[in-house]
C-alpha positions in Angstrom: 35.7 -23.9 -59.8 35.4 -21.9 -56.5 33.8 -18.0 -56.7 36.7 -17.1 -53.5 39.6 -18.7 -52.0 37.4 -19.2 -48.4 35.2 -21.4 -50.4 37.9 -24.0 -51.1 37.5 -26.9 -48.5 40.8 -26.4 -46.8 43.2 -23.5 -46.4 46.3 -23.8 -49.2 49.9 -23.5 -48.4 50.4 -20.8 -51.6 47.8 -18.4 -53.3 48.6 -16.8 -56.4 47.4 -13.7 -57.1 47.2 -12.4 -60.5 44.4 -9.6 -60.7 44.3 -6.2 -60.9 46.3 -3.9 -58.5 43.3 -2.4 -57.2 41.9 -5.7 -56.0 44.9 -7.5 -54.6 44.2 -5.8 -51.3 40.7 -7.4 -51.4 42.1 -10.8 -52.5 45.3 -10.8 -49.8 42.5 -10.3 -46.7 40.1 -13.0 -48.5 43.1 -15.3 -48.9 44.1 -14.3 -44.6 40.4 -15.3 -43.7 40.9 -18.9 -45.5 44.3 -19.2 -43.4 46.3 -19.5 -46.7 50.0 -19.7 -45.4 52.0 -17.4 -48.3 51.0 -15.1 -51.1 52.9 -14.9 -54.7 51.9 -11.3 -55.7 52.7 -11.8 -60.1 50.4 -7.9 -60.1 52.0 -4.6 -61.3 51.1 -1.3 -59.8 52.8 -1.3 -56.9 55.9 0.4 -55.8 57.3 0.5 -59.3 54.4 2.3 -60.4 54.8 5.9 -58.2 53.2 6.9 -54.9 50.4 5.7 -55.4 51.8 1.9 -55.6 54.0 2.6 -53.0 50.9 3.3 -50.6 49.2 0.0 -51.8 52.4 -2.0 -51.2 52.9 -0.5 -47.9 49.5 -1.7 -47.2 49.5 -5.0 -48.6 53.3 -5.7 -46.5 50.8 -5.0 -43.6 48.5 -7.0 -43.6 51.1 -10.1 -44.4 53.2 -9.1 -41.5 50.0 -8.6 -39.2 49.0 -12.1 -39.5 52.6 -14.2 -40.4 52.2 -14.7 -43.6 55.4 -14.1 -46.4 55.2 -12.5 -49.5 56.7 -12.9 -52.8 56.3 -10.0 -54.7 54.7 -8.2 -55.9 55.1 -7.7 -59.5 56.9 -10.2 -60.3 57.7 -14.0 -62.3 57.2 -16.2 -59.9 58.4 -19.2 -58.1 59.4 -22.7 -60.1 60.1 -25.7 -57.9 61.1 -29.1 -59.8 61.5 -31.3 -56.6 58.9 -34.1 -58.0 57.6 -34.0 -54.6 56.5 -30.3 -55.5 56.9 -29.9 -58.8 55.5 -26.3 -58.8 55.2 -23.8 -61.8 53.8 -20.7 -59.9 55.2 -18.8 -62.2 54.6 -16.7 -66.1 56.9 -19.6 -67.4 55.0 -21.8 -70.0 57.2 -24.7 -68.4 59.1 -26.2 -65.8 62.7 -25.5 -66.8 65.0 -29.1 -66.4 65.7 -30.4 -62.8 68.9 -29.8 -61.1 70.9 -28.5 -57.9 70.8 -24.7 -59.0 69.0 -22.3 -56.5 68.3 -18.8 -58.9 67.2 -15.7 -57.6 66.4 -12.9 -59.9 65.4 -9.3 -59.4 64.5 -8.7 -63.3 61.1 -10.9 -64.6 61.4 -10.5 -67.8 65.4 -11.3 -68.2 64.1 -14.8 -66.0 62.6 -15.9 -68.7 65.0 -15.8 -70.6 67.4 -17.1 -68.3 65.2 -20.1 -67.9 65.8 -20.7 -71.5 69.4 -20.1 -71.5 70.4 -21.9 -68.6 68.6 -25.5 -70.2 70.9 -24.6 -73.0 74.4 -24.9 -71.3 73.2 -27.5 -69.6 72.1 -26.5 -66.1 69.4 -27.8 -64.1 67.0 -25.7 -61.5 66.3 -27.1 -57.9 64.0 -23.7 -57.1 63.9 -20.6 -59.5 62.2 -17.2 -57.6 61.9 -14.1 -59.1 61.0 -11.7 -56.6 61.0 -8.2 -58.5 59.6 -5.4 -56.0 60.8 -8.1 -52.8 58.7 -6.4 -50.7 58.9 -9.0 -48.1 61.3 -12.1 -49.1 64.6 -11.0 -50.8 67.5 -12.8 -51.9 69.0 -13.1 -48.2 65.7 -15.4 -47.5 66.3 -17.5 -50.6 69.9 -18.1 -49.6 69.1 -19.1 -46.0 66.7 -21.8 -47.5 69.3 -22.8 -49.9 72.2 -23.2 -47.3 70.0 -26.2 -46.0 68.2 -27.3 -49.0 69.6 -31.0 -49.8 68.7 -30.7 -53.1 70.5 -27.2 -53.5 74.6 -27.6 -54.3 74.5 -23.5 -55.7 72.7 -20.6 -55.8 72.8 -17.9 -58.5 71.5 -14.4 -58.2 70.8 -11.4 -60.6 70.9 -8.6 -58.3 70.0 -5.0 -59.4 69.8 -3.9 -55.1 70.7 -5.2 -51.8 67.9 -5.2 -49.6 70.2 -5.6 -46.4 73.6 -5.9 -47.2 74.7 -5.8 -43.7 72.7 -9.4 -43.4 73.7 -10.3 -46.7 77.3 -10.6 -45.6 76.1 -12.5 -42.4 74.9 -15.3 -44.9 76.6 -15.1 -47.6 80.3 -15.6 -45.4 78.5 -18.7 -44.1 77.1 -20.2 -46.7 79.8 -19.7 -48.8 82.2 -22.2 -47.0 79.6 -24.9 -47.8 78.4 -24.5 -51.2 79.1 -21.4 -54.0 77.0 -18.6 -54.7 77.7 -16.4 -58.3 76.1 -13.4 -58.9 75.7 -10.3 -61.3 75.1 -7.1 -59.9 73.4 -5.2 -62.5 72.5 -1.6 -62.4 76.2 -0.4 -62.4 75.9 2.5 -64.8 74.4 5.9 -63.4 71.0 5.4 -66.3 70.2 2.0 -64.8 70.9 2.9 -60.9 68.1 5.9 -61.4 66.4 3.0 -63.1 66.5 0.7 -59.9 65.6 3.3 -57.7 62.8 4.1 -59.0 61.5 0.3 -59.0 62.9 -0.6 -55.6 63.0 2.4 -53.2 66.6 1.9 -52.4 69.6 3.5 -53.0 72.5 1.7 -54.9 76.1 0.8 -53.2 78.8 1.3 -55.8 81.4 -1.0 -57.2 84.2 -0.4 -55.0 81.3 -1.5 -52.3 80.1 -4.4 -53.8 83.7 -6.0 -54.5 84.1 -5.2 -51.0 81.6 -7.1 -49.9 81.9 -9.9 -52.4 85.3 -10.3 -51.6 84.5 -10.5 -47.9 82.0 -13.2 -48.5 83.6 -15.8 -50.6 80.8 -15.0 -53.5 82.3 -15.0 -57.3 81.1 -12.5 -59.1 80.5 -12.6 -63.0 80.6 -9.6 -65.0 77.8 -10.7 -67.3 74.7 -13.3 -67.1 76.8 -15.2 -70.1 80.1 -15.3 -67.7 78.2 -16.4 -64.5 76.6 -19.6 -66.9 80.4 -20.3 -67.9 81.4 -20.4 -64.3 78.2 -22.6 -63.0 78.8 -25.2 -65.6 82.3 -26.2 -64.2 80.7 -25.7 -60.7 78.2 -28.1 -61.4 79.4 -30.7 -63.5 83.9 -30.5 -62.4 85.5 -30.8 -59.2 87.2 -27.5 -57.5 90.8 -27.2 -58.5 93.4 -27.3 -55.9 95.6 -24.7 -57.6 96.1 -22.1 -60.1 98.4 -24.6 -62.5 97.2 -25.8 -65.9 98.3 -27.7 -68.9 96.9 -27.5 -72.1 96.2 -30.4 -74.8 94.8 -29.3 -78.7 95.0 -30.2 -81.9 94.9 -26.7 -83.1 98.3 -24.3 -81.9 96.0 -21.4 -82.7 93.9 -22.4 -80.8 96.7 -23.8 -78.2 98.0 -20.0 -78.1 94.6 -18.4 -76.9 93.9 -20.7 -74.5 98.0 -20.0 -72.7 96.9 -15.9 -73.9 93.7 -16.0 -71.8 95.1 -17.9 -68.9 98.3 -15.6 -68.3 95.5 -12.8 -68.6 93.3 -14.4 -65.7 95.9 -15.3 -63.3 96.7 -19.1 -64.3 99.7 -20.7 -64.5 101.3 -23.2 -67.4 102.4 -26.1 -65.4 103.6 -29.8 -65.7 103.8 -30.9 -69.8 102.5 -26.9 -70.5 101.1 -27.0 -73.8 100.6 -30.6 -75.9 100.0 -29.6 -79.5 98.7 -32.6 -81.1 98.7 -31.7 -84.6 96.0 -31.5 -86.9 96.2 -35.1 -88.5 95.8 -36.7 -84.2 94.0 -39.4 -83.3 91.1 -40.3 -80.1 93.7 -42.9 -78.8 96.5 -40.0 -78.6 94.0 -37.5 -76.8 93.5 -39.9 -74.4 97.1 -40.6 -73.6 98.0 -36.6 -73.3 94.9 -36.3 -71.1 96.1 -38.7 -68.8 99.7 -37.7 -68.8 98.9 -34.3 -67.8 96.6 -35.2 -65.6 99.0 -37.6 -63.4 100.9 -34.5 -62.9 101.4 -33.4 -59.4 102.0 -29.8 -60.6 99.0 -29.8 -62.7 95.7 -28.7 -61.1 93.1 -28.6 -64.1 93.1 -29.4 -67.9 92.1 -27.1 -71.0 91.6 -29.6 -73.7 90.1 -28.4 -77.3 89.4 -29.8 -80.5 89.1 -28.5 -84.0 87.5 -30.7 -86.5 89.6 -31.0 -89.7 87.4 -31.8 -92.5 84.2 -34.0 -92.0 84.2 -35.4 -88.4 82.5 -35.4 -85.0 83.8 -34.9 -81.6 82.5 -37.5 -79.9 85.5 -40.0 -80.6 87.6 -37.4 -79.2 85.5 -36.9 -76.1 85.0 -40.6 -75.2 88.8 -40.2 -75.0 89.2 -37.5 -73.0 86.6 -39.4 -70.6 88.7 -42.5 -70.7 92.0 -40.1 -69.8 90.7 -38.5 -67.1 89.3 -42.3 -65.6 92.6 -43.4 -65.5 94.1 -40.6 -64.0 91.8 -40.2 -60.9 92.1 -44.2 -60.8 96.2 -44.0 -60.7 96.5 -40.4 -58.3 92.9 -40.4 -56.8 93.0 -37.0 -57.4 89.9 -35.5 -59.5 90.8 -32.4 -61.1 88.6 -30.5 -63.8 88.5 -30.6 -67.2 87.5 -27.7 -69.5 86.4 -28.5 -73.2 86.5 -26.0 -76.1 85.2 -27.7 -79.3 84.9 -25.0 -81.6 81.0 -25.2 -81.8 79.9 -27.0 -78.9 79.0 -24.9 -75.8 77.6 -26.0 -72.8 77.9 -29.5 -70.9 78.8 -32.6 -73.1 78.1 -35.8 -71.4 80.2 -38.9 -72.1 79.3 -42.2 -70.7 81.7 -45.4 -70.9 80.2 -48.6 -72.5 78.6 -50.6 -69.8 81.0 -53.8 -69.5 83.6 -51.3 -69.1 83.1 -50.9 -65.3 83.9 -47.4 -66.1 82.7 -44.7 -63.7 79.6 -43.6 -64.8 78.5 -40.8 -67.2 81.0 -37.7 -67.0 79.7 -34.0 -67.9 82.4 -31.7 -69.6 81.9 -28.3 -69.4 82.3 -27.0 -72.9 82.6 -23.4 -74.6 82.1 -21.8 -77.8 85.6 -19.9 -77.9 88.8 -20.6 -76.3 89.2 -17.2 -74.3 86.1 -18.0 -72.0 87.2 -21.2 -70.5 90.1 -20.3 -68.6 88.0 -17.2 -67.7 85.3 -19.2 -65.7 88.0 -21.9 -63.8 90.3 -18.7 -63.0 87.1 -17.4 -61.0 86.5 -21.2 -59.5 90.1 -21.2 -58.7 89.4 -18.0 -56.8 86.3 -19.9 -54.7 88.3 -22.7 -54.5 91.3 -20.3 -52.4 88.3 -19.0 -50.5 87.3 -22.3 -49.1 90.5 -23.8 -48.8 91.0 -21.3 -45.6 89.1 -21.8 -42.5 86.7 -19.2 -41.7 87.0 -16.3 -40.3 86.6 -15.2 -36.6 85.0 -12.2 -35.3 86.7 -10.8 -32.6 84.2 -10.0 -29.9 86.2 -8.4 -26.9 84.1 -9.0 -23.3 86.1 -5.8 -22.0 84.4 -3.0 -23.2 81.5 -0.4 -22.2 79.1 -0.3 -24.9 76.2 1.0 -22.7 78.9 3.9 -21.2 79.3 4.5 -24.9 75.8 5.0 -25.8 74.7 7.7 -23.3 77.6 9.2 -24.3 76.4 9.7 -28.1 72.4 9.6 -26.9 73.7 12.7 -24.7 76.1 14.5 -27.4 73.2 14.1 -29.7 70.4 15.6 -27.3 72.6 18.3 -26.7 74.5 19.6 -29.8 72.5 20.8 -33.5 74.2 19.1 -36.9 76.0 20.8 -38.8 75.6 21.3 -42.8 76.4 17.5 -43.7 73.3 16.6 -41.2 76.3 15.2 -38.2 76.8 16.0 -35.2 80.6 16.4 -34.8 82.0 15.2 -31.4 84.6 17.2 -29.5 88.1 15.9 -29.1 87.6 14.7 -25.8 84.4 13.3 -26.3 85.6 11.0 -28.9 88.6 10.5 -26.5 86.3 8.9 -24.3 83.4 7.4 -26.5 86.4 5.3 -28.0 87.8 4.5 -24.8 84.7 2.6 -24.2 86.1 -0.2 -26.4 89.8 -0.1 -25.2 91.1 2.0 -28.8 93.9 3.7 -27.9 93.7 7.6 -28.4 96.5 10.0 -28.5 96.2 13.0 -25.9 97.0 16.1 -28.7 94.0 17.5 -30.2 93.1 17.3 -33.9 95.5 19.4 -36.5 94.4 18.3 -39.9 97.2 19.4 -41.7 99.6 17.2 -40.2 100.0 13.6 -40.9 101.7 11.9 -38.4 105.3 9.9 -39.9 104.3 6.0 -41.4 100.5 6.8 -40.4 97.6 5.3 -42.3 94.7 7.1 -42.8 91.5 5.2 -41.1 88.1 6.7 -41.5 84.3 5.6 -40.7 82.1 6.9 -44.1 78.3 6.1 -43.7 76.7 5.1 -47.1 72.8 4.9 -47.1 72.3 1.4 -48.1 75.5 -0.3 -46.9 75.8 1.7 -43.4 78.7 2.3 -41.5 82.3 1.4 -43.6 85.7 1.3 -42.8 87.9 3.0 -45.2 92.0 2.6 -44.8 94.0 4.5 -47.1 97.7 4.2 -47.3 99.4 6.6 -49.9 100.0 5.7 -53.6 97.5 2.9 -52.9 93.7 2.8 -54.2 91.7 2.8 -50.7 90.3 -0.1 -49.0 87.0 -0.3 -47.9 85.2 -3.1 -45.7 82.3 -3.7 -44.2 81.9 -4.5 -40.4 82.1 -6.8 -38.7 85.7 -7.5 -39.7 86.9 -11.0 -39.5 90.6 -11.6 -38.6 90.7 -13.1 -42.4 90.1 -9.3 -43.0 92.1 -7.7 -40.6 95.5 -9.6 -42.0 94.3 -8.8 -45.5 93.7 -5.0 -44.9 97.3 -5.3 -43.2 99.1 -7.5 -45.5 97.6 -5.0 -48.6 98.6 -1.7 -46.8 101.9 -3.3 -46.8 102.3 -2.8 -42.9 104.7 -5.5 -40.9 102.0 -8.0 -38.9 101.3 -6.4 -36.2 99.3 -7.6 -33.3 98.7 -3.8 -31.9 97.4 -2.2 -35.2 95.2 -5.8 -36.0 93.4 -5.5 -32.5 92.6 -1.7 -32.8 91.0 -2.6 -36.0 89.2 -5.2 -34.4 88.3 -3.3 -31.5 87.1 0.0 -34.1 84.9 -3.1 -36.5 83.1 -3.7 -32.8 82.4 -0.6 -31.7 80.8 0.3 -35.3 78.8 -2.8 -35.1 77.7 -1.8 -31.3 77.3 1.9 -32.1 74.7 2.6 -34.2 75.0 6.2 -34.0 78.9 6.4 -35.4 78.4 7.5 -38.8 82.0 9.2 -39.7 85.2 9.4 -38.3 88.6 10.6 -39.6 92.3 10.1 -37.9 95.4 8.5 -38.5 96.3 4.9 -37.6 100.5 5.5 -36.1 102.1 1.9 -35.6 103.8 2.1 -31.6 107.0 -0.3 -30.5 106.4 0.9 -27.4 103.4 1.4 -26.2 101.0 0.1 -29.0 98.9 1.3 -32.4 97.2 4.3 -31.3 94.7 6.5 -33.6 95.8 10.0 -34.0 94.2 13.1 -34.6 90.6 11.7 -34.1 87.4 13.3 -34.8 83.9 11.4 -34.9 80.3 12.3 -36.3 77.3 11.0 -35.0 73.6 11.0 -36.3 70.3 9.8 -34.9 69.6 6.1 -34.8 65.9 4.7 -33.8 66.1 1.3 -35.2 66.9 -2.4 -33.2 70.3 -2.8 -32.2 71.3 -6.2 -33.6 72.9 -9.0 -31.8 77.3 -9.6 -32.1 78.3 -10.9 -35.2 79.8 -14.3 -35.3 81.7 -16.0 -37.3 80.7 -18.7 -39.9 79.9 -21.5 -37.5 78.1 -19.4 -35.1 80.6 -18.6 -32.4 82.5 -15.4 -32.0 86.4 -15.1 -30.1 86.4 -13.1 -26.7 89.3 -10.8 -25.8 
């Protein structure tokens, strides 16, 4: 054993640090000295643990970043790799969980425990589990940019209680969503557990409307509950995506028959092809297989819900080397895969099935399976969902090379220097100043000056609200509608969905103002609020109407345009 880590004879890629918060400071320059590469902080006291811990992990992020080191931490699980290459348990687990392609990120240490266990349970194998917990210096955004090139990564899972950047979370998540499928929870939803959070993290909480927002922007499925997100991942993991919402239905059991067509009706699916095959109680393996395959070699069908209710003293297995033998020869007759969904009253998780070996079968074939019938059309109505999502191509932001954004910035710098906020902490621009700030980008203004009573005929109400954590927002209401809310930049996948759900006639006019208002918020920092009215023009063109913009202090970086997926963003 070695008294300090500059005794060891060569500097270490990881050191784990496990001592008491008062002499993790101490340990983390020691461990600088002996040119160690990362630190995994698993000590409490730190910003969870009042001002006091905030000061020493403060202090601690300092001295990483001063000498390019990253840090996960502190106060948390750890980090599990199963590559065999690696095969590292830096982590409070007593044991490697079982390898797989599953990337999980988790905020909470003590729920990855048991999420460890679980997961083994249904079936589900780990390629990298991190739990992060105060993510003081890598978050969940840096474990899905490793994952989006990982080879041995195919999906990546993620408790989330906070966003540490949500603005770069929907950078990579839109990205790395068109290649492989991210689920997550996002606890801390009620107002007990968001004080909760803050308290822990130091950040401030986006609410639901925000986070479908930006969900729904990014292609990620989200699970109400860790049970529903392992539902999903098993027919992610082990089933092909579906190419449509259209199912058929083959049991033994019409109770069972009925909840299964119940639950899909509920979650968006549609009966299709033979609809439901009621087998009877008194069925046979040989008769499964034939209804498998027949509703499988239908064109309209784009996934199978098969269950099976013993009836006396059996076993399933029969019945599941059937349905394997089914779905062979229907992806050998339509070479079409499709998934199959298994509820065998009893049985949850992944079943595997192999054929016998001078079959020249494919090889083994993992069902997902669930305890109750309810929960499987549940999970493929949310792959159905992922599967829509990459089925389009990805969306482009529009970057237009026409406008003035340094014109527009000593406009605000100088409204700013020159102009005290009001009550609500902005700095409320004139009408003609916002007149001209907006100019800047080519958005179309009209002349008359602001009368807030007045809405003008067929306008839509559009409005910039800043929220502390997610920044900037677009909100477009349209009456008798719930408001929509996006975060910028908008792609033109948004721009046509914001239109199409407003229930306004495609317009080019209204879609480029939008465009050119998602840029200008991106480029302007300083834009915090805005109100006015969006009035479609035959003539000459969408203009905004009764326009008023707030403005408060920005010292940060401004970022580089947003692009779209593949790196590139459209010009003018």
């Amino acid at each position: 054993a070695y008294h300090s880590i500059g005794e060891l004879p060569e500097a270490v890629d990881l050191a784990v640090v496990a001592v008491p918060a008062e002499a993790v400071l101490d340990v983390a320059e020691h461990a600088v000295k002996a040119g160690t590469k990362g630190l995994l902080v698993v000590s409490s006291g730190f910003a969870e643990a009042g001002p006091e811990g905030v000061e020493r992990q403060e202090k601690l992020l300092e001295i990483v970043r001063a000498h390019g080191l990253r840090l996960i931490g502190p106060n948390c699980l750890g980090v599990i790799n199963t590559d065999p290459e690696v095969h590292l348990n830096a982590s409070l687990a007593p044991e490697l969980p079982p390898a797989g392609r599953v990337g999980f990120f988790s905020h909470s240490a003590a729920l990855g425990l048991v999420i460890l266990e679980f997961a083994a349970e249904r079936g589900l194998g780990f390629s990298t589990f991190v739990s992060a917990r105060n993510r003081a210096d890598v978050s969940g955004n840096d474990l899905l940019q490793f994952w989006e090139e990982d080879p041995h990564t195919d999906m990546a899972l993620l408790y989330l209680e906070t966003f540490g950047n949500p603005r770069r979370f929907t950078r990579i998540a839109r990205r790395f969503a068109h290649r492989k499928p991210i689920l997550a929870v996002k606890g801390a939803r009620s107002t007990a557990a968001q004080s909760v959070t803050q308290i822990e993290a130091r950040q401030t909480f986006g609410g639901t409307a925000l986070v479908d927002a930006l969900f729904r922007q990014t292609g990620v499925i989200r699970a109400e509950t860790l049970d529903e997100m392992f539902d999903i991942a098993v027919v992610l993991a082990h089933q092909p995506l579906p190419r449509g919402n259209r199912v058929a239905i083959v049991s033994n059991s019409r109770g069972v028959a009925t909840l299964f067509a119940d639950a899909s009706e509920a979650n968006g699916l549609e009966l299709a092809g033979p609809g439901i095959i009621d087998l009877g109680a008194m069925t046979n393996a040989d008769q499964y297989e034939r209804a498998v395959r027949e509703s499988l070699e239908h064109d309209d069908v784009d996934a199978l819900l098969v269950s099976f209710a013993c009836v006396g003293s059996c076993t399933g297995e029969p019945v599941v080397d059937a349905i394997r033998r089914g779905v062979d020869a229907a992806e050998e007759s339509t070479g079409v895969p499709k998934p199959v969904l298994l509820c065998l009253m009893g049985a949850a998780g992944a079943v595997a099935t192999e054929p016998p070996p001078e079959s020249g079968a494919s090889p083994q074939r993992i069902f997902p399976s669930f305890l109750f019938p309810e929960s499987a059309p549940r999970a493929l109505a949310k792959v159905v969902g992922y599967a829509r999502f990459r089925q389009k191509k990805p969306g482009t932001v529009r970057w237009f090379e026409d406008v003035d954004a340094a014109s527009a910035r000593e406009l605000l710098k100088a409204l700013l220097e020159t102009r005290e906020p009001g009550e609500d902490d902005l700095v409320w621009a004139g009408d003609d100043a916002a007149r001209s700030i907006l100019a800047c980008f080519k958005v179309a203004v009209e002349e008359a000056a602001r009368d807030t009573g007045a809405k003008p005929p067929g306008a839509l109400e559009v409005g910039i609200h800043s929220d502390r954590h997610f920044g900037p927002l677009i909100e477009i209401r349209c009456e008798g509608r719930p408001p929509l809310v996006r975060i910028t930049p908008l792609t033109d996948l948004d721009i046509a969905e914001v239109v199409r759900n407003v229930e306004c006639a495609k317009d080019p006019a209204i879609e480029e103002l939008l465009a050119r208002l998602s840029q200008a918020i991106e480029e302007l920092p300083w834009l915090a609020a805005m109100d006015s009215w969006l009035v479609p023009g035959e003539e000459d063109g969408a203009k905004l109407h009764g326009i008023r913009i707030g403005l408060r202090p920005y010292t940060g970086r401004l970022t580089a345009p947003a692009t779209q997926p593949g790196g590139q963003h459209a010009g003018s």
